[in-house]
C-alpha positions as a Markdown table, in Angstrom:
| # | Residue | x | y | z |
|---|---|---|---|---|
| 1 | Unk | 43.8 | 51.5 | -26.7 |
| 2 | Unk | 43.9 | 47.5 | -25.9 |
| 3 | Unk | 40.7 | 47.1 | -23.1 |
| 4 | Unk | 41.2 | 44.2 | -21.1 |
| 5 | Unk | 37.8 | 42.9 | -19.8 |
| 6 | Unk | 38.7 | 40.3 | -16.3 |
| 7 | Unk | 37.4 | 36.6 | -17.2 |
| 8 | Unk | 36.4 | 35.2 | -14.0 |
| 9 | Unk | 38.8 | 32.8 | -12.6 |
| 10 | Unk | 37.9 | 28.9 | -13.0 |
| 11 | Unk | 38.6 | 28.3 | -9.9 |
| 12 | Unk | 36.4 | 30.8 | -8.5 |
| 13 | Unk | 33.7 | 29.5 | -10.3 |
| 14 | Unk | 34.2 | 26.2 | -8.9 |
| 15 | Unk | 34.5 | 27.0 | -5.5 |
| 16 | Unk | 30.9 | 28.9 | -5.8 |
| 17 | Unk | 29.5 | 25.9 | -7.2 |
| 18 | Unk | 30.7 | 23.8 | -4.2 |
| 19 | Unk | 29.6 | 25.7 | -1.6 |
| 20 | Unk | 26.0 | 25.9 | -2.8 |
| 21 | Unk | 24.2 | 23.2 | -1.3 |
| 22 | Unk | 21.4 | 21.6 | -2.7 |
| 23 | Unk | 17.5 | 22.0 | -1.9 |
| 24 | Unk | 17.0 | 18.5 | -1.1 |
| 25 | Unk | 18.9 | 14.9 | -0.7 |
| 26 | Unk | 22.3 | 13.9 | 1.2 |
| 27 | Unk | 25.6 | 15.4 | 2.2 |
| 28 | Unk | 29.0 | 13.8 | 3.0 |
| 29 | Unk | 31.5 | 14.8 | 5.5 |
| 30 | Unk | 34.1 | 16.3 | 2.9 |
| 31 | Unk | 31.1 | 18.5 | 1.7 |
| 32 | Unk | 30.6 | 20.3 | 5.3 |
| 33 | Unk | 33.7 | 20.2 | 6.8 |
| 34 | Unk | 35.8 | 20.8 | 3.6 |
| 35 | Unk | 38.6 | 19.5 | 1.5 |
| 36 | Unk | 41.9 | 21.2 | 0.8 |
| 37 | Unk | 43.2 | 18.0 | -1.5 |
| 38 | Unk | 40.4 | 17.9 | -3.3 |
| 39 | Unk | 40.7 | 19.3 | -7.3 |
| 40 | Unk | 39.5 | 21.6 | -7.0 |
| 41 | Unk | 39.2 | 22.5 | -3.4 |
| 42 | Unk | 35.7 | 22.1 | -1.6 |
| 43 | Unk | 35.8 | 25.1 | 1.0 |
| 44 | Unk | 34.0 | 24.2 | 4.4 |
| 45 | Unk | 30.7 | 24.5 | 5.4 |
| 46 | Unk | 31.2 | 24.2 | 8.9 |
| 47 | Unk | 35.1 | 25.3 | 9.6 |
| 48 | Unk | 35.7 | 22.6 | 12.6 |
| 49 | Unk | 37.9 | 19.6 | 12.9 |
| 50 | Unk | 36.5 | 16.1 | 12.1 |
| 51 | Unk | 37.1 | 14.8 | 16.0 |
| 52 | Unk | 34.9 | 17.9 | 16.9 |
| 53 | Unk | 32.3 | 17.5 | 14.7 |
| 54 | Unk | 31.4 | 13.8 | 15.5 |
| 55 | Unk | 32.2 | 14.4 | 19.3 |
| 56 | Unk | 28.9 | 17.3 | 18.7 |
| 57 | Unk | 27.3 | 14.7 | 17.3 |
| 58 | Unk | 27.6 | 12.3 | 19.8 |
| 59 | Unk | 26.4 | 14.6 | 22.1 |
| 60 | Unk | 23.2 | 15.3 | 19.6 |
| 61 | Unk | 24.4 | 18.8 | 19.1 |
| 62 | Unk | 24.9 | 18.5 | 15.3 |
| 63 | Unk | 22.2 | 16.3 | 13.5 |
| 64 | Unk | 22.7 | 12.9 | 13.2 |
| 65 | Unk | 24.1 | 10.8 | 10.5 |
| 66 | Unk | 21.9 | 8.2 | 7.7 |
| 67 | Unk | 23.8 | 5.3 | 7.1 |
| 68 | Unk | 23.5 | 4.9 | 3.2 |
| 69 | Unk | 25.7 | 1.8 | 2.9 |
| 70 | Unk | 28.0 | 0.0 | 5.3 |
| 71 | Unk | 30.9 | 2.5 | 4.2 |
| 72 | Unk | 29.0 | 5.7 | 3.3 |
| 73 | Unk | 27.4 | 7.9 | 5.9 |
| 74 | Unk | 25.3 | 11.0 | 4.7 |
| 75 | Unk | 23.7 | 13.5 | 6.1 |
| 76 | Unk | 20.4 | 15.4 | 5.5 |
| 77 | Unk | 20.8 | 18.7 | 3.4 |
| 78 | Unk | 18.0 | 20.1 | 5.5 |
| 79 | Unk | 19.4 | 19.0 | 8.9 |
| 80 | Unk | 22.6 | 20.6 | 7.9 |
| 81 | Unk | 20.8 | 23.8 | 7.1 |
| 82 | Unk | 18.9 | 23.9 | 9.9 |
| 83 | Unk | 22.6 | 23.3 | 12.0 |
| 84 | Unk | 23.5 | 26.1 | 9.9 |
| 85 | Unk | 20.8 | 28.7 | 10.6 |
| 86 | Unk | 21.3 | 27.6 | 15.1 |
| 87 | Unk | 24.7 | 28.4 | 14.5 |
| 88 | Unk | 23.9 | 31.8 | 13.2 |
| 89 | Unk | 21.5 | 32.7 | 15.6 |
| 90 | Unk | 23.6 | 31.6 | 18.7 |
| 91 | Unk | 26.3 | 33.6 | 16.9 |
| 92 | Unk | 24.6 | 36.7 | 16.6 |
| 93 | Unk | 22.8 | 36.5 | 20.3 |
C-alpha cells in the first residue's frame, strides 16, 4: 500500500508569506492593493482599484503617504493596519 502524504504547494507558501505584513517599517502600493503579474502573485491587502484608493486618500480617508525618494512612496505598516482594523469595524457595524 503506496501512502501518499500532500506536500504543500510552493505557491501557497508564497502567497502566505506575502500577505503577512510586517511589525514595523514601510509598505508600497503593489503590497496593499495587490499584484497579479507579479512571480509569484502578491494577493491584496485592500481589494480596491488604484484610482480609488488615492482618490480616499485625497480625501484623508486612507492614511497618507511618506515620500521615501522622489520616485518611491511608502506607506506606514502601522497606518495600514490601523486602515485595516476601521475597515473591519465599519464592516461589521
Amino acid at each position: 500500500m503506496i501512502i501518499q502524504t500532500e506536500q504543500p504547494d510552493t505557491n501557497q507558501l508564497a502567497l502566505r508569506q506575502t500577505t503577512a505584513l510586517p511589525e514595523t517599517g514601510f509598505i508600497r502600493l503593489k503590497n496593499i492593493l495587490g499584484d497579479k503579474k507579479a512571480k509569484p502573485p502578491i494577493p491584496a491587502i485592500i481589494p480596491v482599484c488604484p484610482a480609488t484608493f488615492w482618490k480616499k486618500v485625497k480625501k484623508k480617508e486612507y492614511p497618507q503617504p511618506v515620500k521615501l525618494s522622489a520616485n518611491i512612496t511608502a506607506w506606514r505598516v502601522e497606518d495600514i493596519r490601523d486602515l485595516i482594523e476601521r475597515i473591519s469595524s465599519e464592516g461589521a457595524a
